[in-house]
GUZANU-695673 format. One record per residue (C-alpha): residue in three letters; x, y, z. Coordinates in steps of 0.2 Angstrom, whole numbers. Example, Ala and Ser with C-alpha at 12.3 -4.5 7.8 and 13.67 -1.06 7.14 Angstrom:
<vexse><r>ala</r><xx>62</xx><yy>-22</yy><zz>39</zz></vexse>
<vexse><r>ser</r><xx>68</xx><yy>-5</yy><zz>36</zz></vexse>
//
This chain:
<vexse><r>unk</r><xx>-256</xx><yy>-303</yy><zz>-20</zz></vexse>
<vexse><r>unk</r><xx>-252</xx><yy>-303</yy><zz>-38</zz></vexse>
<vexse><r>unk</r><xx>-241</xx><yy>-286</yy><zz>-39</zz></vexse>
<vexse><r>unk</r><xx>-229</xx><yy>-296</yy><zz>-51</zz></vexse>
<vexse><r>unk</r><xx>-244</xx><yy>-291</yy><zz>-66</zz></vexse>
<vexse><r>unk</r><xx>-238</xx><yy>-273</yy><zz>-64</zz></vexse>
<vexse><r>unk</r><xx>-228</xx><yy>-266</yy><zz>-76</zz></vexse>
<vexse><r>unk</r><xx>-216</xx><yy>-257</yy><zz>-66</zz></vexse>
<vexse><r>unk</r><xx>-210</xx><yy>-270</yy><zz>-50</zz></vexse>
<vexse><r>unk</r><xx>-201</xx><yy>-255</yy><zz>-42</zz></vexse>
<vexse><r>unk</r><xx>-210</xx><yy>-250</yy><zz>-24</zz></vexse>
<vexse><r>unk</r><xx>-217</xx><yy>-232</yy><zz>-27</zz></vexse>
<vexse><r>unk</r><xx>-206</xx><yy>-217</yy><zz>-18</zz></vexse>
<vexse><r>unk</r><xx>-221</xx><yy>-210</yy><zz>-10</zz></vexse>
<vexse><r>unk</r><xx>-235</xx><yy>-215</yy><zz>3</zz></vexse>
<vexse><r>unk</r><xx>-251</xx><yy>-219</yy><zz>-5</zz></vexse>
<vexse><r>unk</r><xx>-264</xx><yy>-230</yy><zz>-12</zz></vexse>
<vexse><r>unk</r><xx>-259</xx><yy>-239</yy><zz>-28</zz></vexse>
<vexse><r>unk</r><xx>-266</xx><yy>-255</yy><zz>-40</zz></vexse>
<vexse><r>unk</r><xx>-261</xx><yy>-271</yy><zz>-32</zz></vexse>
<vexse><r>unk</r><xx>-266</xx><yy>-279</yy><zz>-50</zz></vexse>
<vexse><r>unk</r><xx>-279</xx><yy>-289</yy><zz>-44</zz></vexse>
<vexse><r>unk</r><xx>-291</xx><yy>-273</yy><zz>-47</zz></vexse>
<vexse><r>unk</r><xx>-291</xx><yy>-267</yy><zz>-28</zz></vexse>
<vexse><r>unk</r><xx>-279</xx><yy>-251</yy><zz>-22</zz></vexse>
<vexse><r>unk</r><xx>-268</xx><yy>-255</yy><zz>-8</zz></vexse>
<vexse><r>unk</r><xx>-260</xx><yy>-245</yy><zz>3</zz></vexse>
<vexse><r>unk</r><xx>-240</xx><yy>-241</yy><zz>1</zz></vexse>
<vexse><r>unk</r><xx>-232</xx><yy>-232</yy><zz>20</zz></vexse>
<vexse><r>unk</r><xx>-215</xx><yy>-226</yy><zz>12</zz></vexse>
<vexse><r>unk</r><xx>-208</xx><yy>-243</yy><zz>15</zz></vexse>
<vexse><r>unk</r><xx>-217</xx><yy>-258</yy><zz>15</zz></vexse>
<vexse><r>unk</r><xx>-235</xx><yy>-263</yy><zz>5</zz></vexse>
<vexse><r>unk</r><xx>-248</xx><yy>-264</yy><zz>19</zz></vexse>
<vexse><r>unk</r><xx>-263</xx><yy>-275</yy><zz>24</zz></vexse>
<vexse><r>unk</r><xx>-275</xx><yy>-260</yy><zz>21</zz></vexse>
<vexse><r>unk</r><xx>-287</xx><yy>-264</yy><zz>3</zz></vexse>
<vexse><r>unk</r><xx>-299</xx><yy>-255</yy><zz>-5</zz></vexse>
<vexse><r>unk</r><xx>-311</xx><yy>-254</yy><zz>-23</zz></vexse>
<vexse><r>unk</r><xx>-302</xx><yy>-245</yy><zz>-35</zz></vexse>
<vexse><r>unk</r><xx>-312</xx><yy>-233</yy><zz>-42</zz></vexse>
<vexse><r>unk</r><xx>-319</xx><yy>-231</yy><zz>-58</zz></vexse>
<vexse><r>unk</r><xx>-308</xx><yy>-218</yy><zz>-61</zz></vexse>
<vexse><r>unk</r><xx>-288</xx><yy>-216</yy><zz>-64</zz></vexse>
<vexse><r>unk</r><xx>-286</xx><yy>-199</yy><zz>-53</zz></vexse>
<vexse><r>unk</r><xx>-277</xx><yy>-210</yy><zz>-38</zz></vexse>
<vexse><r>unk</r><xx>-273</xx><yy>-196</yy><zz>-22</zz></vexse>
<vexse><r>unk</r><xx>-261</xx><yy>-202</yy><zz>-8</zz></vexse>
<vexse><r>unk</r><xx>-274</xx><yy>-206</yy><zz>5</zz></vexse>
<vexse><r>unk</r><xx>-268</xx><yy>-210</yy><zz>23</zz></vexse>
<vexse><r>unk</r><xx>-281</xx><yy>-222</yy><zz>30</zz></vexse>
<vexse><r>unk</r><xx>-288</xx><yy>-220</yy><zz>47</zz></vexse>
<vexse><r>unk</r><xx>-274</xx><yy>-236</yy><zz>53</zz></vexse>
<vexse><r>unk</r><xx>-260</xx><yy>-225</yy><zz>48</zz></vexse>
<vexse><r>unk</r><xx>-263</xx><yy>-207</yy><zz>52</zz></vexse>
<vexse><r>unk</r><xx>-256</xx><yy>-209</yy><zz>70</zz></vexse>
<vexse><r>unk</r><xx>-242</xx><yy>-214</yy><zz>62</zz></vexse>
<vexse><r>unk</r><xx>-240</xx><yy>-198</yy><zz>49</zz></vexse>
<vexse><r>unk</r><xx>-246</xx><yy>-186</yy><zz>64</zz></vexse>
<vexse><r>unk</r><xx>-229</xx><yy>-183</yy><zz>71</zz></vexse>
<vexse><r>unk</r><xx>-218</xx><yy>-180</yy><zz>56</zz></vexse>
<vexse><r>unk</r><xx>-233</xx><yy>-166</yy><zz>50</zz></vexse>
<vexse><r>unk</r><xx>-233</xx><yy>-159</yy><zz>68</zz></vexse>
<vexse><r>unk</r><xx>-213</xx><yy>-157</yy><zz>66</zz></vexse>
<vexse><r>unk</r><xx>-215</xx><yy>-153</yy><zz>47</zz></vexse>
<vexse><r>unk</r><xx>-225</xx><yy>-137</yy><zz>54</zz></vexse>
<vexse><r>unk</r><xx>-213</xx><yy>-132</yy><zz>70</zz></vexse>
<vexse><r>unk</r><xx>-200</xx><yy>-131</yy><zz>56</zz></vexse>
<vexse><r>unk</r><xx>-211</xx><yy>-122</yy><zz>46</zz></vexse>
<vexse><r>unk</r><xx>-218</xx><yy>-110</yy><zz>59</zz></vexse>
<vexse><r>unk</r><xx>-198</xx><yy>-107</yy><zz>66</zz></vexse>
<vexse><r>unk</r><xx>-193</xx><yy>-103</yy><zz>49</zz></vexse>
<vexse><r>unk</r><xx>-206</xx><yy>-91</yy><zz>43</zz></vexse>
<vexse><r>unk</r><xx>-203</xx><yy>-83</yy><zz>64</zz></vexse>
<vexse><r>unk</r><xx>-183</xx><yy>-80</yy><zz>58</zz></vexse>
<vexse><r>unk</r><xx>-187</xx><yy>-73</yy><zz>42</zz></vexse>
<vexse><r>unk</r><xx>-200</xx><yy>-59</yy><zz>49</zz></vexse>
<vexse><r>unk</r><xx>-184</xx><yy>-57</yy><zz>64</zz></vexse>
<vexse><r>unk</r><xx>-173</xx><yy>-52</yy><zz>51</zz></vexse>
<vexse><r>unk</r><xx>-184</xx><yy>-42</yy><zz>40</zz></vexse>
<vexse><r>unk</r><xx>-187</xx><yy>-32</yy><zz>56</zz></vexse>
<vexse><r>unk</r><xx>-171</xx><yy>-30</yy><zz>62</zz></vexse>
<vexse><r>unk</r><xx>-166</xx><yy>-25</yy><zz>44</zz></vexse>
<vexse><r>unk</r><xx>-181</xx><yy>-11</yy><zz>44</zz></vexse>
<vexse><r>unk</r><xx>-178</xx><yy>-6</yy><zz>61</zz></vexse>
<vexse><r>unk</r><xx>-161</xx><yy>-3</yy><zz>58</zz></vexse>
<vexse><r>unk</r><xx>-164</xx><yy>9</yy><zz>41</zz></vexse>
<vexse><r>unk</r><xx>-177</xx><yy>20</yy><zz>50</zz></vexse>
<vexse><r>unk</r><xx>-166</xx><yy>21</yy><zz>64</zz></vexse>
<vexse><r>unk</r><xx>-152</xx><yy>26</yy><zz>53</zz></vexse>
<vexse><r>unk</r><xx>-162</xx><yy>36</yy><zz>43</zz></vexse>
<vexse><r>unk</r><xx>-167</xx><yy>48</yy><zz>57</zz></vexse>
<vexse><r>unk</r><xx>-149</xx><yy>49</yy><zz>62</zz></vexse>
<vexse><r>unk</r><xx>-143</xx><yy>55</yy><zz>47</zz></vexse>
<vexse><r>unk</r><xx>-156</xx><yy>69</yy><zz>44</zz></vexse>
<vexse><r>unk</r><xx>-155</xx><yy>75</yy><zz>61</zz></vexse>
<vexse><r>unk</r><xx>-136</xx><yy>77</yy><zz>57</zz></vexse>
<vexse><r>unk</r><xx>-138</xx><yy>85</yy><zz>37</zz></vexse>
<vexse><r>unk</r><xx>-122</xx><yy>84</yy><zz>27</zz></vexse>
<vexse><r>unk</r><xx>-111</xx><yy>99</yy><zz>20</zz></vexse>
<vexse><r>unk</r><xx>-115</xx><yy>99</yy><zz>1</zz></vexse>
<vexse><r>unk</r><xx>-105</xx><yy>112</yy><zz>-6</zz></vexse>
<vexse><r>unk</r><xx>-88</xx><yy>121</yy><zz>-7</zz></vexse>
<vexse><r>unk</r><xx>-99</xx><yy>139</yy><zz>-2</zz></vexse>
<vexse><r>unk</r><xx>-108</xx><yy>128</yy><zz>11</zz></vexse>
<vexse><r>unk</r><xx>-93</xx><yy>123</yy><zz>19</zz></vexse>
<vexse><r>unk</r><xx>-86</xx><yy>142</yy><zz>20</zz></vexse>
<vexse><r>unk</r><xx>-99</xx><yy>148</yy><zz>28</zz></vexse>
<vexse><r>unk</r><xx>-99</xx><yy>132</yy><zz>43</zz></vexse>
<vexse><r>unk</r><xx>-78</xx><yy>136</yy><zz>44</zz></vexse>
<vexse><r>unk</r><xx>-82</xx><yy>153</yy><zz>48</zz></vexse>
<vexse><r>unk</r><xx>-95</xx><yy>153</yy><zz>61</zz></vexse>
<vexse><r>unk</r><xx>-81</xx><yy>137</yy><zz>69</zz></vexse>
<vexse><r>unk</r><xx>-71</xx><yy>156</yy><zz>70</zz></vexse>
<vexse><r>unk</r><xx>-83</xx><yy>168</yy><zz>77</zz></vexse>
<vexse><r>unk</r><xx>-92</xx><yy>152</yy><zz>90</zz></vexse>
<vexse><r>unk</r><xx>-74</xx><yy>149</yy><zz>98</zz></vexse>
<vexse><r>unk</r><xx>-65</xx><yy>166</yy><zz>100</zz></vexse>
<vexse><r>unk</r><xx>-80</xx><yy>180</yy><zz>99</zz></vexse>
<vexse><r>unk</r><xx>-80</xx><yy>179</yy><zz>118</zz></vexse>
<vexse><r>unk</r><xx>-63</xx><yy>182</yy><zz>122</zz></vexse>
<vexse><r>unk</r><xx>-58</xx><yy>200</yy><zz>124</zz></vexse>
<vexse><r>unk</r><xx>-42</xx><yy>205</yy><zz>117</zz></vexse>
<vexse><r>unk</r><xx>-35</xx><yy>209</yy><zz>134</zz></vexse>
<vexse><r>unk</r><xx>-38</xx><yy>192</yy><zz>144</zz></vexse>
<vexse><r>unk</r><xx>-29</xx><yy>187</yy><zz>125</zz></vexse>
<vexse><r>unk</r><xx>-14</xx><yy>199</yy><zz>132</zz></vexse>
<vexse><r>unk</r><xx>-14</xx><yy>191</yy><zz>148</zz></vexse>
<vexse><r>unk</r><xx>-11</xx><yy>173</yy><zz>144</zz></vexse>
<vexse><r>unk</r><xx>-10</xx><yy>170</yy><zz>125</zz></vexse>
<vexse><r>unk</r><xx>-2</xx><yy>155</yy><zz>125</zz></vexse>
<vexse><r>unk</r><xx>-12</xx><yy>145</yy><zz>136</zz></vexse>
<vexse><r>unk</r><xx>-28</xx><yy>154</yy><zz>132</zz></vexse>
<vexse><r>unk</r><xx>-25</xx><yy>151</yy><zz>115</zz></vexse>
<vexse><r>unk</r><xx>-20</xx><yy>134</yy><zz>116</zz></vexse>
<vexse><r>unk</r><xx>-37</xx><yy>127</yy><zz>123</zz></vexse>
<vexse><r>unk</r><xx>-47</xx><yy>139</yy><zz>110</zz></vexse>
<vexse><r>unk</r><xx>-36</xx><yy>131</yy><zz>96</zz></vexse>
<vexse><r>unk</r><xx>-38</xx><yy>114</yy><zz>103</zz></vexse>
<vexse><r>unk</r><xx>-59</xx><yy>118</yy><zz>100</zz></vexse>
<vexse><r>unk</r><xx>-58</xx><yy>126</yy><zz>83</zz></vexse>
<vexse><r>unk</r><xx>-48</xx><yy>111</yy><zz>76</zz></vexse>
<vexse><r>unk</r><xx>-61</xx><yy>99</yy><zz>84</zz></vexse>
<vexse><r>unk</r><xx>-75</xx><yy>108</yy><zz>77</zz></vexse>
<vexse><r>unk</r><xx>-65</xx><yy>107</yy><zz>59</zz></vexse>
<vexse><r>unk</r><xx>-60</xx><yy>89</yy><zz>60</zz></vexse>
<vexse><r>unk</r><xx>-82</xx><yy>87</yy><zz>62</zz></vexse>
<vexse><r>unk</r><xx>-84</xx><yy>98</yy><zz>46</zz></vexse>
<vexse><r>unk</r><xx>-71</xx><yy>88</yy><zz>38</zz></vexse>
<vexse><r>unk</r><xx>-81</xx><yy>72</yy><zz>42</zz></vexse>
<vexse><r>unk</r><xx>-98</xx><yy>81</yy><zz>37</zz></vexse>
<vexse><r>unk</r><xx>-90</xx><yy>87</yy><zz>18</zz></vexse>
<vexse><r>unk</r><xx>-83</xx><yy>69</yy><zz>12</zz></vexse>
<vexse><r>unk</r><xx>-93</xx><yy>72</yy><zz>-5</zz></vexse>
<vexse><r>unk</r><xx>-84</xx><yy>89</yy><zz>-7</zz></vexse>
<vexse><r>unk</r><xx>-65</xx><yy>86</yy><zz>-9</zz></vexse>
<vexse><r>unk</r><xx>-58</xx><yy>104</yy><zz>-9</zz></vexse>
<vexse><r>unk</r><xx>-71</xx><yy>108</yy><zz>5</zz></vexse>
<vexse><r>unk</r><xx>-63</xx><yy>91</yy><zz>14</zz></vexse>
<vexse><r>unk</r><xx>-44</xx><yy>95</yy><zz>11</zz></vexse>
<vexse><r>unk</r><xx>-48</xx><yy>113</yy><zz>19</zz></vexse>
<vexse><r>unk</r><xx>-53</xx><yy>106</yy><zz>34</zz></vexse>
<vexse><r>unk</r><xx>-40</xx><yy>95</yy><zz>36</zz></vexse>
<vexse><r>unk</r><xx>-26</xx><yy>107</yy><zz>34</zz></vexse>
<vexse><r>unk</r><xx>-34</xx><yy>119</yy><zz>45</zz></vexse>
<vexse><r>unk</r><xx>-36</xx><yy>107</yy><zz>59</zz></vexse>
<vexse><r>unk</r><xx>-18</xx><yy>103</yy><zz>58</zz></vexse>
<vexse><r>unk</r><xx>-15</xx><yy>121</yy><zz>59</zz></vexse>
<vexse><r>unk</r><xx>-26</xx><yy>126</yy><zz>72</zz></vexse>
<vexse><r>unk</r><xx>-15</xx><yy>111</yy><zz>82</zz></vexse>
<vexse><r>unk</r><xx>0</xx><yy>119</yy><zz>77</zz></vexse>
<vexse><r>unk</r><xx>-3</xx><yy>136</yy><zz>80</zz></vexse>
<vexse><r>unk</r><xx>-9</xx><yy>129</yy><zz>98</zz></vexse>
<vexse><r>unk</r><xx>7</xx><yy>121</yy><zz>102</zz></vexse>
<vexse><r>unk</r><xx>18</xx><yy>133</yy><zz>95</zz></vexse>
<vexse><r>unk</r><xx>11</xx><yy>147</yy><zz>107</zz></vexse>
<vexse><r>unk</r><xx>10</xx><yy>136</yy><zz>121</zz></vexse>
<vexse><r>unk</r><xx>30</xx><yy>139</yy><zz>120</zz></vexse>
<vexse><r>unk</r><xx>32</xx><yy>154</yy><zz>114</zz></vexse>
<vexse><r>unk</r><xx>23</xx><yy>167</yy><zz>122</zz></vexse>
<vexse><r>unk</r><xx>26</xx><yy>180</yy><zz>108</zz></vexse>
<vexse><r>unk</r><xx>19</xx><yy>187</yy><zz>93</zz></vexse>
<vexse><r>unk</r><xx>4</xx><yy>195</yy><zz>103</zz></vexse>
<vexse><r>unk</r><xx>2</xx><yy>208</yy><zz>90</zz></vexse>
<vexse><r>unk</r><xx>-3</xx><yy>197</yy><zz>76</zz></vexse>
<vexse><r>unk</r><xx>-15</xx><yy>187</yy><zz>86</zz></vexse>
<vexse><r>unk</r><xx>-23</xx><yy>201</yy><zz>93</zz></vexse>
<vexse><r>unk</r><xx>-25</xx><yy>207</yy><zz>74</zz></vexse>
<vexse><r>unk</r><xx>-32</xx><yy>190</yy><zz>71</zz></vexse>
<vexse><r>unk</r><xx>-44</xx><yy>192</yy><zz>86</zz></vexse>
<vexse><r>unk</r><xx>-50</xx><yy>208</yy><zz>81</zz></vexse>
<vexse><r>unk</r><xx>-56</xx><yy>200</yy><zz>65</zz></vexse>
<vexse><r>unk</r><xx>-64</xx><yy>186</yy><zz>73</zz></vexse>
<vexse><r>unk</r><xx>-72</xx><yy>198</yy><zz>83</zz></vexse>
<vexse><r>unk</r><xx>-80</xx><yy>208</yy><zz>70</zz></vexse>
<vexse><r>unk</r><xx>-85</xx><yy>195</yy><zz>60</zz></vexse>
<vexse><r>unk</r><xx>-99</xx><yy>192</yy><zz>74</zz></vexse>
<vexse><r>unk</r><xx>-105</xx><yy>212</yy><zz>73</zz></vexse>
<vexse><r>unk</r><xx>-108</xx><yy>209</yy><zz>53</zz></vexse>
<vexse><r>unk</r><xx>-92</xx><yy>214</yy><zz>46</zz></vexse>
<vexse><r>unk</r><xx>-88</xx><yy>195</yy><zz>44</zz></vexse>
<vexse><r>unk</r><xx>-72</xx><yy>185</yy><zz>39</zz></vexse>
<vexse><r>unk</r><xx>-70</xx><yy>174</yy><zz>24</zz></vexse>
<vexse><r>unk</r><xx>-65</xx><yy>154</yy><zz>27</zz></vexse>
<vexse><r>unk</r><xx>-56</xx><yy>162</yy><zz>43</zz></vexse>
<vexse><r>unk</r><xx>-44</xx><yy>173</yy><zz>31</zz></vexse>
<vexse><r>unk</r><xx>-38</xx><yy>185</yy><zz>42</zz></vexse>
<vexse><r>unk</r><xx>-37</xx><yy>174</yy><zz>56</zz></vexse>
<vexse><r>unk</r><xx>-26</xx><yy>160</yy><zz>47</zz></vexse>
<vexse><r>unk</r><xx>-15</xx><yy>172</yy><zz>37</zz></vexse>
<vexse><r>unk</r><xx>-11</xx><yy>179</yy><zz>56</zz></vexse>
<vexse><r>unk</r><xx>-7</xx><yy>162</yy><zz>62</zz></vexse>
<vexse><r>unk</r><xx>4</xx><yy>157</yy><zz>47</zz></vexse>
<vexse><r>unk</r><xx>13</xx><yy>175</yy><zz>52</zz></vexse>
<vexse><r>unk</r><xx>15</xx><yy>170</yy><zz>70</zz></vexse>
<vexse><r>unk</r><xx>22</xx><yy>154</yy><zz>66</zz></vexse>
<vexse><r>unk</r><xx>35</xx><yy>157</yy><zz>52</zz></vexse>
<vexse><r>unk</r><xx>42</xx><yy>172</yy><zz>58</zz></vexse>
//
């Protein structure tokens, strides 16, 4: 085989057939120039061509070329999935759930937090036992505002609000649970709350905060 006539003496990088010099095409496996020979064409369009000798020995290296493929193209629609499954999901959560998006929307949740937690105590059960009936209402009203203060993140005064009267509402509740006094200005405070559910209403808990500041600093 005269393949010292070639120009470039090189082996070529791929599989296929290729001049051999002597006008005939040989076949090149990757490695080493092979037996197989053929006519070359009249034509200079040369395609790598497995013959029929060497297609068991291309077979397994496809089969696993495909596998990869396949297990790669299967991890990509996993993830694109899990990444759509996870914004619907998401996405129904949060509308379920919809934020506070306003100073004026956040007055009127902190209000209803009032009437929901104390319109069903009547002031004289409040008589009765303040401290420790006040201590678990307290405990509620400040865990329904540390919830509004998670919901108004986008409204900083409406946020700061809800924190301070969380703490308050914690205060107040330890404050009474040992001390027993200042009955008159909670029931005041009750009253309010009270009416606020027949219509006459309370603003951001007004009445009911500026009783509990009372009861606590005098």
């Amino acid at each position: 085989m005269a393949l010292g006539s070639r120009r470039d003496t090189r082996p070529p990088m791929r599989p296929g057939w290729y001049p051999d010099g002597e006008g005939r095409l040989r076949y090149f496996d990757g490695h080493i120039w092979t037996d197989s020979l053929r006519q070359r064409p009249s034509f200079a369009n040369f395609v790598s061509e497995v013959p029929a000798s060497e297609t068991s020995f291309r077979q397994p290296v496809n089969r696993r070329r495909r596998f990869v493929r396949l297990v790669s193209l299967l991890v990509v629609a996993l993830l694109v999935g899990g990444i759509i499954a996870q914004l619907v999901i998401f996405g129904v959560l949060g509308s379920s759930s919809p934020k506070i998006q306003s100073l004026a929307g956040y007055r009127r949740a902190a209000g209803g937090v009032c009437a929901s937690v104390f319109a069903g105590v009547s002031v004289s059960e409040l008589e009765r036992n303040t401290g420790g009936l006040l201590n678990t209402k307290l405990s509620q009203s400040a865990s329904a505002f540390s919830v509004l203060a998670s919901e108004t993140k986008s409204v900083p005064e409406a946020n700061a609000l809800a924190a301070n009267w969380s703490d308050l509402a914690i205060a107040w509740a330890r404050y009474l649970r040992d001390h027993k006094t200042h009955v008159e200005s909670v029931v005041t405070a009750m009253r309010a709350v009270q009416s606020s559910v027949t219509g006459v209403g309370i603003k951001d808990c007004a009445v009911f905060t500026s009783a509990a500041q009372r009861a606590v600093l005098s």
